[in-house]
C-alpha positions in Angstrom: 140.9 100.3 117.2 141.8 97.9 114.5 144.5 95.8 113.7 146.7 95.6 111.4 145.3 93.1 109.6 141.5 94.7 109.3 144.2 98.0 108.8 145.9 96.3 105.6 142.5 95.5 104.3 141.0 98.9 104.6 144.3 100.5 103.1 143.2 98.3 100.3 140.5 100.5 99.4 140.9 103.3 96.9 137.7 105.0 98.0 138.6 105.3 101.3 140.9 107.5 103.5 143.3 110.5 102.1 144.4 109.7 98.3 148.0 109.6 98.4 150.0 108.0 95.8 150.3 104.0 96.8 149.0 105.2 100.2 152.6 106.6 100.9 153.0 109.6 103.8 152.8 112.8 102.5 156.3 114.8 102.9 159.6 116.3 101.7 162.2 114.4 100.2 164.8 114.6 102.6 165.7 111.4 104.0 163.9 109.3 101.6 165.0 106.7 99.0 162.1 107.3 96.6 159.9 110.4 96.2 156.8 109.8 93.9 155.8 112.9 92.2 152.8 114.4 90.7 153.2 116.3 87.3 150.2 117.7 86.4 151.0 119.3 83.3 149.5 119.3 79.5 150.9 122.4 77.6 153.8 121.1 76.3 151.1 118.9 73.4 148.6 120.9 71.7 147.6 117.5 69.2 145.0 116.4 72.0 142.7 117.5 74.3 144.3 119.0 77.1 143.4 117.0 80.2 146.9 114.6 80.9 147.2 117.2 83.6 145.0 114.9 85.3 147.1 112.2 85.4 148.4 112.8 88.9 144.9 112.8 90.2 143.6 109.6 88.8 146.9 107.9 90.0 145.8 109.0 93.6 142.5 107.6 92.7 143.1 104.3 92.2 147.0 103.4 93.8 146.0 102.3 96.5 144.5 98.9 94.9 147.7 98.0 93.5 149.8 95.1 95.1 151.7 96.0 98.0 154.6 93.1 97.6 156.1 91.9 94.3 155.7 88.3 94.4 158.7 87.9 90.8 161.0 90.4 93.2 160.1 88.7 96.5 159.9 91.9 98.4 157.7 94.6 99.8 158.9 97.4 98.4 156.9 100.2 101.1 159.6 98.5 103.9 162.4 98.2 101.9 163.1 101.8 100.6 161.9 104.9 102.4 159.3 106.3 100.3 157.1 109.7 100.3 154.1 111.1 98.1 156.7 114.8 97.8 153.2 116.3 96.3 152.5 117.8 92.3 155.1 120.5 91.2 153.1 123.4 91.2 152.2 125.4 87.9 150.8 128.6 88.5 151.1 129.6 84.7 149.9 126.0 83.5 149.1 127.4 80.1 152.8 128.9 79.4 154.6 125.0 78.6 158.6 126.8 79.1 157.6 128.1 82.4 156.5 125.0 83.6 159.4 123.1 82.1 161.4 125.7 84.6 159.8 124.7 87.6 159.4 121.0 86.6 163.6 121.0 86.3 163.9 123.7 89.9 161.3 121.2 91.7 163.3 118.3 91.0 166.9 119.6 91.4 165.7 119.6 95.3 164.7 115.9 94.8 168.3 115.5 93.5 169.9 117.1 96.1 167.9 115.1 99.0 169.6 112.4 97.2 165.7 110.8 96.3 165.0 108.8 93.5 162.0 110.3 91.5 159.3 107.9 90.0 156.6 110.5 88.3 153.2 110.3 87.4 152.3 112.9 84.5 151.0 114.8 82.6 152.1 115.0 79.2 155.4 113.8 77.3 157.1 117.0 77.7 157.6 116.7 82.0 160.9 114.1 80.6 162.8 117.5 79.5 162.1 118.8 82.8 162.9 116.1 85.2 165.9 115.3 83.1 167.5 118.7 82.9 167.8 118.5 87.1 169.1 114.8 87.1 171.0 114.7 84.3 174.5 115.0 85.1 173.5 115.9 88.7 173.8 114.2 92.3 172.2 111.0 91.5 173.9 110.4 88.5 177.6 111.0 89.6 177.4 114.0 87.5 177.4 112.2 84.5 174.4 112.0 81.5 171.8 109.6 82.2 170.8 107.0 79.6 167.3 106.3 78.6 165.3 103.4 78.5 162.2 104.9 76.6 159.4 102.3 75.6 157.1 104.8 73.6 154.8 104.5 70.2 156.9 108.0 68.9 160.9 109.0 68.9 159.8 112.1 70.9 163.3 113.3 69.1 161.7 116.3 66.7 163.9 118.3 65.1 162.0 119.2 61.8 160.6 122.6 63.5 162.0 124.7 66.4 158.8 124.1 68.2 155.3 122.0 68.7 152.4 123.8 68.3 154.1 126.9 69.7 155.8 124.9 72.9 159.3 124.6 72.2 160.1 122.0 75.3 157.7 120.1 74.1 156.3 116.7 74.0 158.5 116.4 71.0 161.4 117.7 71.6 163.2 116.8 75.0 164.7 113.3 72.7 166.5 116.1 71.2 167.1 118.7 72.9 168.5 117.1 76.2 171.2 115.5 74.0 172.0 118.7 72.9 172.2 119.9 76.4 174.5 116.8 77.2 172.1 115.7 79.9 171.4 112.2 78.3 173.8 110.3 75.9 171.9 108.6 73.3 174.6 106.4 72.2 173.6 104.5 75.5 170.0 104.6 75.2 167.2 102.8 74.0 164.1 103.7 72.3 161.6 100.7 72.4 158.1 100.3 70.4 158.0 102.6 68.0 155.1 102.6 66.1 154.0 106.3 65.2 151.6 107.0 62.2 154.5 108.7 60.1 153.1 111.7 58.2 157.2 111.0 56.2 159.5 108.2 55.4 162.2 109.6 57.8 159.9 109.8 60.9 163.0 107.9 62.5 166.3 109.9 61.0 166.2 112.4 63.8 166.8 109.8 66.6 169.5 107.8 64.2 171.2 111.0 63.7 171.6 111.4 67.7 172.6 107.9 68.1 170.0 106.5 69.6 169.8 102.9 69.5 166.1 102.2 68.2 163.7 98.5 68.1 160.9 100.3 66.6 157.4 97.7 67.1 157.8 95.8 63.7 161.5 94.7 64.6 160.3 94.0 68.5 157.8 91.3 67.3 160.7 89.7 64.5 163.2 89.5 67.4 161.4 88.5 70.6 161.4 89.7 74.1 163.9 88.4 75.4 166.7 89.3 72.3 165.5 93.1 72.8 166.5 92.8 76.8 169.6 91.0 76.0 170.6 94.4 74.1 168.9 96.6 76.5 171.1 95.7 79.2 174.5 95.8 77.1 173.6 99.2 76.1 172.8 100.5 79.7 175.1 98.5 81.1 176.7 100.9 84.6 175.1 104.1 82.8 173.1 106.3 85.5 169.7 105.1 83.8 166.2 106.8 83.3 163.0 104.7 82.5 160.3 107.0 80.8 157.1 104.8 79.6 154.8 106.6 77.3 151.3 105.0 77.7 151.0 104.9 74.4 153.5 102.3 73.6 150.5 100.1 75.0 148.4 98.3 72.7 144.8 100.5 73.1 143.0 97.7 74.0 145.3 97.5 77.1 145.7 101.4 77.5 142.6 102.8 76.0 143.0 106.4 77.8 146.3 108.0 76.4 146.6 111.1 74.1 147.6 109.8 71.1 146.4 106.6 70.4 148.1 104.4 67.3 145.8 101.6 66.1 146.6 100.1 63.0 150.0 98.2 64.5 149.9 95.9 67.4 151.7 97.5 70.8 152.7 96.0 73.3 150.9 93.9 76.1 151.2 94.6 79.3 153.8 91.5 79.8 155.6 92.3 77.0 156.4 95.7 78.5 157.2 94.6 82.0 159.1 92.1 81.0 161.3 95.2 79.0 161.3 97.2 82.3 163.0 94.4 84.1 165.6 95.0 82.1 166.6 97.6 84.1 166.9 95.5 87.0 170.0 95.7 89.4 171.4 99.0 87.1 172.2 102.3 88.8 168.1 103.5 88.1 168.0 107.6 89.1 164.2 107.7 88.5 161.0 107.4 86.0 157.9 108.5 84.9 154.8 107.5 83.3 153.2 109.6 80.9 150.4 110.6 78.6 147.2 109.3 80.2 144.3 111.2 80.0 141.5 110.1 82.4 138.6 111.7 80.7 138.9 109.0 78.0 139.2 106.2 80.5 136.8 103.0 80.8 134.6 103.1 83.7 136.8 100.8 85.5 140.1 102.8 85.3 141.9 100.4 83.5 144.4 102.8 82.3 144.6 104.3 85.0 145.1 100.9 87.3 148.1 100.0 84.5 149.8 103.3 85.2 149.7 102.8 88.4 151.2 99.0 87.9 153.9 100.1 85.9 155.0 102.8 88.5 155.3 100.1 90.7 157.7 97.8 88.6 160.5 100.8 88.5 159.5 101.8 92.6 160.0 97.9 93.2 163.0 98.1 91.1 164.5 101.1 93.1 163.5 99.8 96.3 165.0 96.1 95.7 168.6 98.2 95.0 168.3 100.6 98.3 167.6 97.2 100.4 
């Protein structure tokens, strides 16, 4: 037998014992206050190589390193919320990206109705449109749109062509088509880092034409951290809010494993982007996601996939600091 202090340690281990996310139990929603989710989806962005379907593995991999109390929050999140690993939505046509848009949105209206707050691991950029077309203006929300807080190198707001690549819920598109859908209002949302290699000089138009209120990377750096939170939380204010963090709003040399990588502009550190999720801190969070890693192209020491796993736990400590 051991104790629980030789048990904490061992827990500690990512190579050891059965993979679940953060070393959570393994089981339905119902009942819980959090339910970490596996997206293991890539068809919805044809630009890369097709492995962010991964994502949910690596995750598994390595969560169970991560720190198990937040020292800024002063709480342990794992005894102050109920939380479960609900398992990967399943994709038996993985290669079809509309289908699995369907069952992303049916797997998650269940997590809506048990009244659990998703925080997703994907997976490519297009899993948003999915998860958001069951919580927007569902149960968690009070049936009204959600508002996003979106740190990401690209607007993700593509409205040039009908589709990506074929995929038309794609990686590019859910900015757009979800506000067309009314299931996010972008008038109350933020879009945070961009720094997308244009291919025209109104890469930004769409996502000003919605509403969205946009600090793209170049105005970040002019007006500091803590100006771009001021705004953040007058904009989100009591909204229903939904964090999505593209990995790629990372600077590479912090996030060297994501599918589109933009060198040539400065992203953001790793503090510099917490410090932007803690924004949200104390709103009315319904859930999140992380997105766009692709483990194939990771360092040896899983360095993106150890930062994935750190930002999942800001918003999980974030929920779990409102349920207690």
């Amino acid at each position: 037998m051991t104790d629980r202090y030789e048990q904490s340690m061992m827990d500690n281990l990512y190579w050891w014992g059965i993979p679940t996310l953060f070393r959570c139990p393994n089981q339905g929603p119902d009942g819980q206050d959090i339910a970490l989710v596996g997206v293991p989806h890539s068809a919805g962005n044809g630009t890369t190589e097709r492995d962010q379907h991964l994502g949910p593995r690596a995750l598994r991999h390595v969560s169970a390193v991560q720190r198990r109390v937040h020292s800024v929050f002063e709480i342990d999140p794992w005894n102050s919320a109920k939380i479960a690993d609900v398992g990967d939505v399943p994709f038996p046509r993985a290669n079809d990206n509309e289908d699995c848009i369907e069952r992303i949105t049916a797997f998650y209206k269940d997590i809506d109705a048990a009244g659990a707050r998703p925080v997703s691991i994907g997976g490519d950029h297009s899993i948003t449109g999915g998860i958001v077309q069951a919580l927007g203006c569902g149960r968690l929300a009070g049936g009204e749109p959600v508002s996003f807080l979106h740190l990401d190198a690209h607007t993700d707001v593509f409205t040039k062509v009908d589709h990506f690549l074929g995929a038309k819920k794609s990686a590019a598109h859910w900015g757009a088509y979800l506000a067309d859908q009314g299931q996010v209002d972008p008038t109350r949302s933020m879009q945070i880092g961009l720094r997308g290699h244009p291919r025209s000089l109104d890469w930004l138009q769409p996502s000003y034409d919605y509403g969205y209120n946009i600090v793209t990377m170049r105005e970040f750096r002019q007006r500091g951290l803590a100006d771009v939170v001021a705004q953040t939380k007058e904009i989100l204010g009591d909204r229903p809010v939904y964090i999505t963090f593209d990995l790629d709003c990372l600077d590479p040399t912090v996030a060297p494993a994501v599918s589109n990588l933009e060198p040539g502009e400065k992203g953001f550190d790793i503090d510099e982007a917490v410090g932007i999720l803690r924004a949200a801190r104390g709103l009315n969070i319904v859930g999140g996601d992380v997105v766009c890693m692709m483990p194939t192209k990771d360092s040896p020491n899983n360095i993106t996939a150890l930062t994935a796993a750190a930002v999942m736990f800001e918003m999980i400590s974030m929920i779990a600091e409102n349920a207690s």
